[in-house]
C-alpha positions as CSV (number, residue, x, y, z in Angstrom):
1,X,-7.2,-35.3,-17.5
2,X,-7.5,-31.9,-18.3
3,X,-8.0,-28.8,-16.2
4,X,-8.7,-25.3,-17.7
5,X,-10.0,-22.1,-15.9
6,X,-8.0,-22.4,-13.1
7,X,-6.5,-18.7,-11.7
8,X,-3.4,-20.1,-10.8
9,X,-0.9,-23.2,-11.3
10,X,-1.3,-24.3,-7.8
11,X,-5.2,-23.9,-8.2
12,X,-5.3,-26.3,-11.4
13,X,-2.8,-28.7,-9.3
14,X,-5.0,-28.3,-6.6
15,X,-7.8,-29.3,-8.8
16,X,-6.4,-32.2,-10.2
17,X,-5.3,-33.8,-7.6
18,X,-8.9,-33.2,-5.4
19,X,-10.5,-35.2,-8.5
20,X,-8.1,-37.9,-8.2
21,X,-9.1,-38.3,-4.9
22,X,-12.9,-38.0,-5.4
23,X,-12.6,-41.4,-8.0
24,X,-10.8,-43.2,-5.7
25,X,-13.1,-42.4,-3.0
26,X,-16.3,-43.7,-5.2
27,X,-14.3,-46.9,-6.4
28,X,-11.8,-46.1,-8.8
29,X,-8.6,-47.7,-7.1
30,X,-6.1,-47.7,-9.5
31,X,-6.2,-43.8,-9.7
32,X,-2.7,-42.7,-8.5
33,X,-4.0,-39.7,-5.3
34,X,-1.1,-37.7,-6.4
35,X,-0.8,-37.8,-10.2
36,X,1.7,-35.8,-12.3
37,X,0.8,-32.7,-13.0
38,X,2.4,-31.1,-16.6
39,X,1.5,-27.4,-17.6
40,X,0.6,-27.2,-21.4
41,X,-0.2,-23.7,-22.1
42,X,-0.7,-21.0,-19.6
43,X,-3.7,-17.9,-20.9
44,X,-2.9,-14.2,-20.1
45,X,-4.6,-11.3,-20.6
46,X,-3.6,-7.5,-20.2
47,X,-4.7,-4.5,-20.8
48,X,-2.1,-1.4,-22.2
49,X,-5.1,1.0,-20.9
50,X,-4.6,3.4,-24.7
51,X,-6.1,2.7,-28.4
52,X,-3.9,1.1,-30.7
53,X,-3.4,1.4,-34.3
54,X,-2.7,-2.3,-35.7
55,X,-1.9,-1.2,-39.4
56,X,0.8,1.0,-37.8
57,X,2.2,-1.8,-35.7
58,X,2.4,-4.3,-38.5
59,X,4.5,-1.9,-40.4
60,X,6.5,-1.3,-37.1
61,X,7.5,-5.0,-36.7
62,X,7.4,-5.9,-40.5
63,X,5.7,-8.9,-41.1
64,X,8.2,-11.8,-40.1
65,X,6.3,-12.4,-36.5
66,X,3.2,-10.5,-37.2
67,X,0.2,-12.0,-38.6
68,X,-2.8,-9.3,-39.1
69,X,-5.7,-9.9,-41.3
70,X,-8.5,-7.6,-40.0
71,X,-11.5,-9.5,-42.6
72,X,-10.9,-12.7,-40.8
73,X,-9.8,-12.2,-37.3
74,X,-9.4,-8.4,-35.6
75,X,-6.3,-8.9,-33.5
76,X,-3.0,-8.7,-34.7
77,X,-1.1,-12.3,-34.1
78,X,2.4,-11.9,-32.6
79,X,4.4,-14.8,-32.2
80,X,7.3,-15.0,-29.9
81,X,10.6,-17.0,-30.2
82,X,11.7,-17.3,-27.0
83,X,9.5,-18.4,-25.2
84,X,7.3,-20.4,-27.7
85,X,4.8,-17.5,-27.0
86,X,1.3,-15.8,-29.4
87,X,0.8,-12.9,-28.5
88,X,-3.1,-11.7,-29.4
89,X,-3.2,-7.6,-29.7
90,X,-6.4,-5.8,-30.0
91,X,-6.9,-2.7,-31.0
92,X,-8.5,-2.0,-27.8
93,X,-5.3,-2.1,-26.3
94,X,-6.2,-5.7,-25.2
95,X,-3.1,-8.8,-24.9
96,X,-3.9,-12.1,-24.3
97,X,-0.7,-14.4,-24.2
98,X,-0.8,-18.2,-24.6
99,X,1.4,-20.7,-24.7
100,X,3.7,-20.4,-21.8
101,X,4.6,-23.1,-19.7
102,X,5.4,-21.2,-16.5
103,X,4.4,-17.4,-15.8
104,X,7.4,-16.4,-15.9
105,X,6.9,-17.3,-19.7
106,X,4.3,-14.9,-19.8
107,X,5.8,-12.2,-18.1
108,X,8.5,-12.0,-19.8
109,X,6.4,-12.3,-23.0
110,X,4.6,-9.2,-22.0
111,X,8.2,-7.3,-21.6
112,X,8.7,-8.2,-25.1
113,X,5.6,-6.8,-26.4
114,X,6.1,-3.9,-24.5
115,X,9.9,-3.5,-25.4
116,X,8.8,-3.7,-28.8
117,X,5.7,-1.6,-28.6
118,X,8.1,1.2,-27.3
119,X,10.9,0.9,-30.2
């Protein structure tokens, strides 16, 4: 089972564990009420709130974690160490950060970007 869209990890264990409950309910008895719950990949988004020039920041960070190739997609694709993070910049100033396991993944993801940003 898969659950995606939730706001929050408690919501999606929330989720997941009121479906269990709904196929035992209709007849489904082998379903465990209480399954384990393992988060795959949390999705972020941020806004820096300014413009930003992507040719400008692929030559700031060089091109070892940068991937930016405007004809095929228009973000600039960061990718994090630690944490196992991408990083998705737009030039609207937009983030959207996937692959953390926890927030505090995320979070700190974002100080990164922003640590960076300001060098």
């Amino acid at each position: 089972m898969v659950c995606t869209g939730a706001k929050s990890t408690k919501n999606a264990h929330a989720a997941i564990i009121n479906l269990a409950n709904t196929l035992k309910d209709i007849g489904f008895d082998k379903i465990d009420p209480e399954p384990e719950v393992r988060v795959q990949n949390i999705v972020v988004s941020a806004d820096l709130e300014t413009q930003l020039n992507l040719n400008s920041i692929v030559m700031a960070f060089g091109i070892e974690n940068v991937e930016y190739e405007p004809e095929v997609f228009p973000g600039l694709v960061y990718r994090i160490e630690v944490p196992k993070l991408v990083v998705l910049v737009f030039s609207s100033g937009k983030l959207v950060i996937t692959g953390g396991k926890c927030e505090d993944d995320c979070n700190e993801g974002l100080r990164i970007v922003m640590t960076d940003f300001d060098n």
